[in-house]
C-alpha positions in Angstrom: 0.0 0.0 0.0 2.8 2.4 0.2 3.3 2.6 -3.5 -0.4 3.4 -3.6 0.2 6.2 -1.0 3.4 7.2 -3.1 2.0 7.5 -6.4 -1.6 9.0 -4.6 1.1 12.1 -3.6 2.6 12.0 -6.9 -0.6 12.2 -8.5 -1.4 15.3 -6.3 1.8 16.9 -6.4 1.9 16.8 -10.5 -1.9 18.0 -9.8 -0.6 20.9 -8.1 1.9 21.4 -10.5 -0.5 21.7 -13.6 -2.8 24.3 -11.8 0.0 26.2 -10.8 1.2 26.3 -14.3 -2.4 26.9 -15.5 -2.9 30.1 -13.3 1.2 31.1 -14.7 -0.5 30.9 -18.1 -3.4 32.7 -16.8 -1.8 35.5 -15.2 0.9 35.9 -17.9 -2.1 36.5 -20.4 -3.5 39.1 -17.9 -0.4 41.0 -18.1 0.3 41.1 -21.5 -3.3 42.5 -21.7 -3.1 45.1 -19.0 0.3 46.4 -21.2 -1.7 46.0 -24.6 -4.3 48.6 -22.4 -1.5 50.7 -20.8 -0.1 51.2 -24.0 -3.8 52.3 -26.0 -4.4 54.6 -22.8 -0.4 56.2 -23.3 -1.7 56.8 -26.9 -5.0 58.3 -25.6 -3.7 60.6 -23.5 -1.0 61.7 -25.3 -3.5 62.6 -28.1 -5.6 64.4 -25.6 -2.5 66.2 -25.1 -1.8 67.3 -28.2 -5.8 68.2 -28.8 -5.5 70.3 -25.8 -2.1 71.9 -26.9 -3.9 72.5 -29.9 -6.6 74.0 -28.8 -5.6 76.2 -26.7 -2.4 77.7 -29.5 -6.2 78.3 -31.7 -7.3 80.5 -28.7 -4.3 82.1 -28.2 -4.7 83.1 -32.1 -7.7 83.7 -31.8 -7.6 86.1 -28.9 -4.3 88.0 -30.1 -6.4 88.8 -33.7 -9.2 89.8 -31.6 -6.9 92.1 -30.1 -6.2 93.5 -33.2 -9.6 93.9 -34.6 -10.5 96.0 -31.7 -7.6 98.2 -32.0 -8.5 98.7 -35.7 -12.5 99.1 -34.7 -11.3 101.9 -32.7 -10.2 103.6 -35.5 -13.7 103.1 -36.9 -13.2 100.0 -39.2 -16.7 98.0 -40.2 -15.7 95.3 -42.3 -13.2 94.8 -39.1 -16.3 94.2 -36.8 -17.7 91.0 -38.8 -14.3 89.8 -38.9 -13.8 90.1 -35.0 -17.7 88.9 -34.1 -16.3 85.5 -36.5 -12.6 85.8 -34.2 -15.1 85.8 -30.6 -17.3 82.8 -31.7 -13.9 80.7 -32.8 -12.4 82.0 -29.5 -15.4 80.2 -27.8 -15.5 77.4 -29.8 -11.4 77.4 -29.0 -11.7 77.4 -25.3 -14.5 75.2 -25.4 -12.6 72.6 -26.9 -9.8 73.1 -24.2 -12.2 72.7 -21.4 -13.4 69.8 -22.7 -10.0 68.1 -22.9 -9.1 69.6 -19.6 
């Protein structure tokens, strides 16, 4: 009966074995996913970055032409004003934009 006992505890022991080698697999495959993800969310955010860098340069453009228009409407300029009322709603739209990436 001792070679029954023995090959009982083998049995277990190369039971043991597999599951531990099954949940290696297992967790292996986890990590290689959760990379795979950290890398899309590296890519995510890195475009949100830019968008927001972007957006906010356009509002920065925006705002310095604005500046100008007014100047120039203080000199009395009309076709200036339509041009300026178009620079304030792309401003908006701009800074808009930024707070939505923000």
């Amino acid at each position: 009966d001792t070679v029954g006992s023995l090959r009982a505890r083998l049995d277990l022991a190369l039971l043991r074995q597999q599951t531990a080698e099954d949940e290696l697999h297992t967790a292996r495959s986890g990590q290689a996913e959760a990379e795979a993800q950290l890398v899309q969310l590296r890519d995510e955010a890195k475009q949100t970055a830019d968008g927001y860098t972007a957006a906010e340069a356009a509002a920065e453009e925006a705002r310095a032409r604005a500046s100008e228009l007014e100047l120039l409407l203080g000199e009395g300029g009309a076709p200036e004003a339509t041009e300026l009322a178009a620079l304030r709603a792309s401003l908006r739209e701009a800074q808009a934009e930024v707070a939505r990436l923000s």
